[in-house]
C-alpha positions in Angstrom: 85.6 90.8 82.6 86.1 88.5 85.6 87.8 89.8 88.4 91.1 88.6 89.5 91.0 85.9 92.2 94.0 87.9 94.4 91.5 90.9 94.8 90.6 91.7 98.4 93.6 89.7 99.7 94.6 90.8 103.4 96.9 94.0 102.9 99.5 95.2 105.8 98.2 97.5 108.2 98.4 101.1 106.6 100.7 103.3 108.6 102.4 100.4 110.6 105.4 101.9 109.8 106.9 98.5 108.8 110.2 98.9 105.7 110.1 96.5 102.9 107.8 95.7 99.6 104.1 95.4 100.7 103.7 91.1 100.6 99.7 91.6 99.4 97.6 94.3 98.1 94.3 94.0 96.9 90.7 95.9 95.7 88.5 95.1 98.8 89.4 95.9 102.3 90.1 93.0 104.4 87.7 91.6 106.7 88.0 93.1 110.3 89.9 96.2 109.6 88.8 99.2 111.1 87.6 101.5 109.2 88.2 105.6 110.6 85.0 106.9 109.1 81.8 107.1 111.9 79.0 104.8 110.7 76.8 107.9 109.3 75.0 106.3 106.8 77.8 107.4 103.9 78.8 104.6 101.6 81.7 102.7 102.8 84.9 102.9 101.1 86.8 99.8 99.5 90.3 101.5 100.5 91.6 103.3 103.6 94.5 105.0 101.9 94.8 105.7 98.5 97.9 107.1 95.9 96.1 109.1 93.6 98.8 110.4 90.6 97.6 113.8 88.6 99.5 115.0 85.2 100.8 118.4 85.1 98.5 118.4 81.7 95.0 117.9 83.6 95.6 121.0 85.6 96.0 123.1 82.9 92.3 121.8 81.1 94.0 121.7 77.6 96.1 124.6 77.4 99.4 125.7 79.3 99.7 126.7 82.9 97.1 126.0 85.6 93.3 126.6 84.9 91.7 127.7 88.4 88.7 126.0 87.3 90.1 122.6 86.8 92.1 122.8 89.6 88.7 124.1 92.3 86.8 120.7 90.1 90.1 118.3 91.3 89.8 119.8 94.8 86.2 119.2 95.2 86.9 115.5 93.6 89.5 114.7 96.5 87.3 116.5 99.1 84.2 114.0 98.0 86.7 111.2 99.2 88.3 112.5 102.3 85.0 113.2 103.9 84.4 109.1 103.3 87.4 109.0 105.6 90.0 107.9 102.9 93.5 108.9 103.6 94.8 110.2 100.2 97.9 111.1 98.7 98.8 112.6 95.2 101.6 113.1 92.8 101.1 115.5 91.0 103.6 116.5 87.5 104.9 119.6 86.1 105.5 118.4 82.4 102.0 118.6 80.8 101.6 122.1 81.7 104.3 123.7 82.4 107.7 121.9 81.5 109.0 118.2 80.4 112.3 117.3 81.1 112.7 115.1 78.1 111.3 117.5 76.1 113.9 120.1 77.2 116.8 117.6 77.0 115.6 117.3 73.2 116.1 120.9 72.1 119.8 120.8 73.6 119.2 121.4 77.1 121.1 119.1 79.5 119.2 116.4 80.4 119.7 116.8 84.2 119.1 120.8 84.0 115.9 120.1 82.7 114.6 117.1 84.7 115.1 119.6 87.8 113.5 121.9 85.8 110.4 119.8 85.8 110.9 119.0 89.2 110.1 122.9 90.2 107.4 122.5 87.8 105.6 119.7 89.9 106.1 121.9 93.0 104.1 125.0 91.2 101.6 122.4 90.8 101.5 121.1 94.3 100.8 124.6 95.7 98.2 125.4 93.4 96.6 122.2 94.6 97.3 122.7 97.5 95.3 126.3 97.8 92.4 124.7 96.0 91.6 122.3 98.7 92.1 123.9 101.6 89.7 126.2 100.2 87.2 123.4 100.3 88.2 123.2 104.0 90.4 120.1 103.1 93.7 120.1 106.0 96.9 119.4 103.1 100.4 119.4 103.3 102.9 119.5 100.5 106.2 117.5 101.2 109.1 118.0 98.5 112.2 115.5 97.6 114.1 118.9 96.9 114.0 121.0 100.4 112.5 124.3 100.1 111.7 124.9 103.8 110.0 128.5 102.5 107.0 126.7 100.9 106.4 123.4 102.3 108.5 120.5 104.0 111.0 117.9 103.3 109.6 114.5 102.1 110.2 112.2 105.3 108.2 109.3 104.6 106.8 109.0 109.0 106.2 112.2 109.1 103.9 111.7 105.8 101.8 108.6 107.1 101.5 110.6 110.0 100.0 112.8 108.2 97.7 110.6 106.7 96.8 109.1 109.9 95.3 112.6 110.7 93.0 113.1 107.7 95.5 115.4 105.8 96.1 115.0 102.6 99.5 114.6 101.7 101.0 116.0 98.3 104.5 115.0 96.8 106.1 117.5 94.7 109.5 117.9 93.1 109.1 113.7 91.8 112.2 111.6 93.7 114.6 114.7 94.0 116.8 112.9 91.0 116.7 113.1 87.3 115.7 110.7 84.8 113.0 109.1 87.1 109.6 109.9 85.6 106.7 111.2 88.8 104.7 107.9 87.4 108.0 106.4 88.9 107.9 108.7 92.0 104.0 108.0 92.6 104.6 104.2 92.8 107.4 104.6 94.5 105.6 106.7 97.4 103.2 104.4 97.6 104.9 101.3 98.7 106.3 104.0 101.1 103.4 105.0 102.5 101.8 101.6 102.1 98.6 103.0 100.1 96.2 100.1 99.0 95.9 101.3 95.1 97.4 103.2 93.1 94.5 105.8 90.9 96.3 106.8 87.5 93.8 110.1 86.6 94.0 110.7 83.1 91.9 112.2 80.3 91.1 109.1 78.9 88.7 106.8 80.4 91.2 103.3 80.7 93.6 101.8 79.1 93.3 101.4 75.4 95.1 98.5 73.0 96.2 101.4 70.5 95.9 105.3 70.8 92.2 105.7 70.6 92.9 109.4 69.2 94.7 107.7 66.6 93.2 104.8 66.2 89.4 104.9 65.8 89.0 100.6 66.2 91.0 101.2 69.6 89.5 98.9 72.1 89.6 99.8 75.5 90.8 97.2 78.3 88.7 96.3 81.3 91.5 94.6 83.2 94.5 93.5 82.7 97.8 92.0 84.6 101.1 93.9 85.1 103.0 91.5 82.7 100.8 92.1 80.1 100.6 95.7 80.5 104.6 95.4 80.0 105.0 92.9 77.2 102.6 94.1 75.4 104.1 98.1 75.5 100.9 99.7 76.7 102.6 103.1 77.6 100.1 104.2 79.9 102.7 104.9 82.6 106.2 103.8 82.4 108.1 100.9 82.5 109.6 101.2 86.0 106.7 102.5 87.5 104.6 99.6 86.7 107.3 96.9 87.7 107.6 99.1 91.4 103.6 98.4 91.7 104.4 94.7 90.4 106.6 94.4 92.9 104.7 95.6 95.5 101.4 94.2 94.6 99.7 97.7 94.4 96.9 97.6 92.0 96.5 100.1 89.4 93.4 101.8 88.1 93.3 103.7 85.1 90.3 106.7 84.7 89.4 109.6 83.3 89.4 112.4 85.9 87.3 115.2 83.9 84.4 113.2 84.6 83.2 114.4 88.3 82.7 111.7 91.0 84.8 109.6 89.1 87.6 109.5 92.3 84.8 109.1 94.6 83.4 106.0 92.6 87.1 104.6 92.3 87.4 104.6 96.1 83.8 103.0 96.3 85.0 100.2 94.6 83.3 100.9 91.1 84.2 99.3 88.2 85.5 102.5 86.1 88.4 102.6 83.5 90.6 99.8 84.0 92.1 97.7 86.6 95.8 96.4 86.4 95.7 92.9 88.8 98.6 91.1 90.4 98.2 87.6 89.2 98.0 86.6 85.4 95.1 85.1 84.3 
């Protein structure tokens, strides 16, 4: 399909430390912007800083828990990217593999409890990632909404893009520190924070699909799409509030299968994988 006209619009400065919604995002980096990364011959990147959001369910490589394996083949996946010099942050969740608050709210737990339950789920998860990459020699910090100075630090949003500034990868755990708000909601909402240019959704599937394509076998897959499409038309490929905090914010979205290796790396480089959520309708 045709790309959108609003891609590779001039974005804010990342890290400039500026409050309010981002006024233009776009896939391309802006003309003049300088770019970390040495000239060493290495592909350049289309983004400086990136929001990349994991599922509690891909760490776990279909069964329950965390899967070493899966989590050392993420780890190489972000290392491919950081040593492009992206600046990368990651949500990661806790409900695919090891609890879901609604889920727990369903068999009579209250809904609160169990939404913090999940919250201590998505910190598990941080710390396993966490390990995996600094075994790859990759510099990380895990920041929390819920403080748990034993394990990693507070979420304070400058000390974060400071973080990124460095080359460290940053990774939010314990989703907004509130119930009832989904770490979709939490990823988009760090990354207006943090001003990242996209917003990667890694899934198992490989885009965004008009009807479950494990349902339905004459699912056809979408190559781009706008947000207000994505809502009217009830594509639950993240939720509702999460996609109208990237509308908001003009952070693009794309959509991709992570189990395929590279596939972060050729996200970054601009490649035209999965699907791309736009700004502007058509």
């Amino acid at each position: 399909m045709e790309r959108s006209q609003t891609e590779g619009q001039p974005s804010r400065p990342a890290g400039s430390g500026a409050a309010g919604p981002v006024q233009a995002r776009g896939e391309g980096r802006p003309e003049g912007r300088p770019d970390s990364r040495p000239d060493n011959g290495m592909p350049r990147p289309r983004y400086r800083r990136i929001m990349l959001k994991l599922s509690g369910e891909m760490l776990a490589g279909g069964g329950f828990g965390i899967d070493p394996d899966v989590v050392d083949s993420i780890a190489r996946q972000v290392r491919e990217v950081v040593d492009l010099g992206v600046q990368v942050a990651i949500v990661v969740g806790g409900g695919g593999n090891i609890w879901r608050g609604v889920q727990g709210s369903a068999k009579g737990i209250d809904r609160a409890t169990s939404d913090y339950m999940g919250m201590l789920a998505t910190v598990i998860n941080a710390l396993a990632l966490q390990d995996a990459l600094e075994k790859h020699g990759v510099d990380t910090r895990v920041q929390t909404a819920i403080e748990m100075k034993e394990v990693a630090e507070p979420y304070i949003r400058r000390r974060a893009i400071r973080h990124l500034e460095k080359g460290r990868v940053v990774i939010f755990a314990a989703g907004t520190g509130n119930p009832y708000f989904s770490t979709d909601t939490t990823a988009a909402l760090r990354a207006a924070e943090i001003e990242a240019e996209i917003f990667f959704k890694a899934t198992k599937e490989d885009g965004i699909y008009d009807a479950d394509p494990r349902l339905d076998p004459n699912a056809r897959k979408i190559d781009e799409i706008d947000y207000l499409e994505m809502l009217n038309r009830g594509l639950r490929v993240m939720d509702s509030t999460a996609t109208s905090l990237c509308m908001e914010n003009n952070i693009p979205i794309r959509v991709f299968d992570l189990s395929v290796p590279g596939n972060v790396r050729r996200a970054v480089l601009g490649e035209n994988i999965g699907t791309y959520v736009r700004g502007e309708p058509r």
